[in-house]
C-alpha positions in Angstrom: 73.2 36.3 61.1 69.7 35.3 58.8 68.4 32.4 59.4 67.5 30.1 56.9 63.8 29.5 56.0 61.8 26.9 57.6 62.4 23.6 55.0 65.1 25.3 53.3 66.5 23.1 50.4 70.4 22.0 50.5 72.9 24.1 49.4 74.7 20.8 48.4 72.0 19.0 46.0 72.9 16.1 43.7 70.9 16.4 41.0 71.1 13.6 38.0 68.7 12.5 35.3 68.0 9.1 34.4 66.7 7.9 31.6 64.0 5.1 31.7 62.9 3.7 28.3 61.8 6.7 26.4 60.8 8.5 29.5 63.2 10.8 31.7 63.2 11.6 35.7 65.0 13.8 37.7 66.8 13.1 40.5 67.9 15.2 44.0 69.3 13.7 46.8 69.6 15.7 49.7 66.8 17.7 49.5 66.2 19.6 52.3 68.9 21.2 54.8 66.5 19.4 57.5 64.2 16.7 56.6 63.7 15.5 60.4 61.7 18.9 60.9 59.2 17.9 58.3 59.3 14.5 58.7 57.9 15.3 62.4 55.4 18.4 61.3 53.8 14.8 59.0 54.0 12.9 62.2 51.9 15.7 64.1 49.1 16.4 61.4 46.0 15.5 60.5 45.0 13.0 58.3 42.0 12.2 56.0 41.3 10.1 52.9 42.3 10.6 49.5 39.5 11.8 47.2 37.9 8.9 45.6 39.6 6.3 47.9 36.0 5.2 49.3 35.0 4.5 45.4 38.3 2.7 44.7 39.8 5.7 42.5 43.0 7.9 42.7 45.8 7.4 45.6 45.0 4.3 47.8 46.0 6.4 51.1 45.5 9.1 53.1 47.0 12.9 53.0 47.7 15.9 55.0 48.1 19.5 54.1 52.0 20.3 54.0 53.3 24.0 55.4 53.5 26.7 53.2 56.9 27.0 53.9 57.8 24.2 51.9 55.9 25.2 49.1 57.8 28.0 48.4 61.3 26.4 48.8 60.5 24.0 46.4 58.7 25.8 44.0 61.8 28.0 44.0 64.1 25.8 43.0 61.5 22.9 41.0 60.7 25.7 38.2 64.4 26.0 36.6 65.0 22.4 37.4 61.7 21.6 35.6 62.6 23.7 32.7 66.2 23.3 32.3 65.8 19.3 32.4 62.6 18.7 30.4 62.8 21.5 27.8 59.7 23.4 28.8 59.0 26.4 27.0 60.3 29.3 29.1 57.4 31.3 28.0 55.2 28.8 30.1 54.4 29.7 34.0 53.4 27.2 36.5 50.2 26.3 38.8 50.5 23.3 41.5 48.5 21.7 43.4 48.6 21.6 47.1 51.5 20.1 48.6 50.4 16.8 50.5 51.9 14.3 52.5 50.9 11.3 51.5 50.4 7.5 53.2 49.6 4.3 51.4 47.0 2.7 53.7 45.0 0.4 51.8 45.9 -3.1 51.5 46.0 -5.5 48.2 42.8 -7.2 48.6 40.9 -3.8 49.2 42.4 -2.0 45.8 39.4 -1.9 42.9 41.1 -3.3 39.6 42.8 0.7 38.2 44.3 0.7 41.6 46.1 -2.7 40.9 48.1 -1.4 37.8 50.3 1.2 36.6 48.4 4.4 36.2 49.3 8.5 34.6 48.5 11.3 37.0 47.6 13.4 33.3 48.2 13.8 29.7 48.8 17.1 29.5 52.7 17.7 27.9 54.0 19.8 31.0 52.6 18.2 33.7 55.3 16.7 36.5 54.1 14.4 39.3 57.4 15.9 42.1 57.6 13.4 44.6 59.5 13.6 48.0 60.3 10.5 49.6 60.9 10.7 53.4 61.0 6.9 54.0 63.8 4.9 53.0 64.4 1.7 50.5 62.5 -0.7 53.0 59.6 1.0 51.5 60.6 0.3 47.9 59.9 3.6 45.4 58.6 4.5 42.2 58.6 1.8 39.0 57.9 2.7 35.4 56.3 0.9 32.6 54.9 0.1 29.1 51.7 -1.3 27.9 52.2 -4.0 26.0 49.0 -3.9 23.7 49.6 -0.5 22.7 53.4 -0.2 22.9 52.8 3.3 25.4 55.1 4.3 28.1 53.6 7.8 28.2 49.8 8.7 27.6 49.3 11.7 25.1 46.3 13.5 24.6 45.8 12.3 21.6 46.2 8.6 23.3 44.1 8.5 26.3 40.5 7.5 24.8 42.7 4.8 23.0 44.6 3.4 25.8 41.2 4.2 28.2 39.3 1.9 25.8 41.9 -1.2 25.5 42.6 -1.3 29.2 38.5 -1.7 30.4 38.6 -4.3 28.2 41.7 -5.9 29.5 40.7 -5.6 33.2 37.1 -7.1 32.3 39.2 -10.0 30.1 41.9 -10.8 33.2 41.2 -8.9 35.9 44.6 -8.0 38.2 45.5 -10.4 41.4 44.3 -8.6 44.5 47.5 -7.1 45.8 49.6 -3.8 44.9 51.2 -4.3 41.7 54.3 -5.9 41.4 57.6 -5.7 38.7 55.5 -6.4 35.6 52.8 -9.1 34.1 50.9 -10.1 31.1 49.5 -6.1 30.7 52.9 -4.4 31.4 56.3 -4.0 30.9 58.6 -3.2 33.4 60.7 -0.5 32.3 62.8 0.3 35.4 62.5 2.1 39.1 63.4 4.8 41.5 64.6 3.2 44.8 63.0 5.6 47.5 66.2 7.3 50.0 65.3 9.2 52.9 65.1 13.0 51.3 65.0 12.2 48.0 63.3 14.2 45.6 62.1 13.0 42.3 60.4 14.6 38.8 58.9 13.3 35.9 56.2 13.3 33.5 52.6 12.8 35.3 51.8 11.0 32.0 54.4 8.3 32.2 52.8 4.8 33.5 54.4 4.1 36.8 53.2 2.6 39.8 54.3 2.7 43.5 56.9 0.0 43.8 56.7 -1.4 47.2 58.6 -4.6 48.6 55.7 -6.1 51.3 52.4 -5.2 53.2 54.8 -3.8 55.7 54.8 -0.7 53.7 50.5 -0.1 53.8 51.1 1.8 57.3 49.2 4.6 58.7 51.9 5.8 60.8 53.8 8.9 59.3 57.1 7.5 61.3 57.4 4.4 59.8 55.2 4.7 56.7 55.8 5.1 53.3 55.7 8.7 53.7 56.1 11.3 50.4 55.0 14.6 49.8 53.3 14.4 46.5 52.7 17.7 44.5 52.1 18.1 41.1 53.0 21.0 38.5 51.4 21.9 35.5 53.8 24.3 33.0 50.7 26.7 30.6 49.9 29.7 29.2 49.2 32.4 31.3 
């Protein structure tokens, strides 16, 4: 008898899409035919700072390098899911970043002002943030939203220098309360959430505004067994 591959997805996915506002995401629920296995690889590597985290830019955490071997299983099966569910172009192929589990580690009073609100990972039109949760709802999930000055859920290319513009002035007008940002204020809209589940895998646009939605400081936690632990990866769909 074969084996299966180390991290093999599920034979038995549930896979939904949700729509939130005018933005969609993807949803899997069990992932992986053994989450535990990778869930204890996390708890055995070696971490290290997110780029930029020292100037107060980008992911407010640290990461480690995932295996290889989950890479490929979900780049397998994220490519027609991708396509099929966002209309991309089959003509397009795809490049990714490294695969990296991630911990949020910085508390609310340490995040510079673009770490206290919603944020896009890029504008590109076929780039998906794929997130793995492999935490559970104690640790909250992913929350969407809409800038209320500019009406935008999703930044465009033809948008960024716009929204870029209005939003320095809005953080040197008000700046944010020191803390990880919540449902919604005087800036955003709150459009709706992901609740994290333990092996849960969810897609969407890396230009949609969303945030980390977490429910206390109990979830800025260094420890990959009781951390808000994901594996982050991102996809870009382009010309060859």
């Amino acid at each position: 008898m074969t084996s299966a591959p180390a991290f093999a997805v599920s034979p038995h996915l549930d896979v939904r899409s949700v729509q939130i506002g005018e933005g969609t995401a993807l949803i899997i629920d069990n992932f992986l035919q053994d989450p535990a296995a990778l869930k204890q690889v996390a708890s055995e590597a070696a971490y290290e700072p997110y780029p930029g985290m020292a100037q107060g830019t980008g992911y407010p955490g640290v990461r480690a390098w995932v295996p290889a071997d989950y890479t490929s299983e979900l780049m397998a099966i994220a490519e027609p899911l991708l396509k099929q569910n966002f209309g991309v172009p089959a003509d397009l192929l795809p490049s990714k970043s490294a695969c990296a589990f991630s911990l949020l580690t910085v508390p609310g009073e340490q995040l510079s002002p673009l770490q206290r609100i919603p944020h896009f990972d890029a504008s590109a039109p076929h780039f998906f943030a794929v997130l793995l949760y492999l935490y559970d709802e104690q640790h909250g999930g992913t929350s969407f939203h809409r800038h209320r000055a500019t009406g935008l859920q999703r930044i465009t290319p033809t948008e960024v220098d716009r929204y870029g513009d209005i939003v320095e002035r809005e953080l040197h007008l008000r700046p944010p309360a020191h803390r990880h940002y919540g449902r919604e204020d005087w800036q955003y809209e709150f459009l709706g959430r992901i609740p994290a589940k333990f092996n849960r895998l969810v897609a969407y646009h890396g230009s949609l505004l969303h945030n980390a939605f977490i429910e206390g400081e109990h979830s800025i936690d260094a420890n990959p067994a009781t951390g808000r632990l994901t594996v982050n990866t991102f996809i870009d769909f382009s010309l060859a």
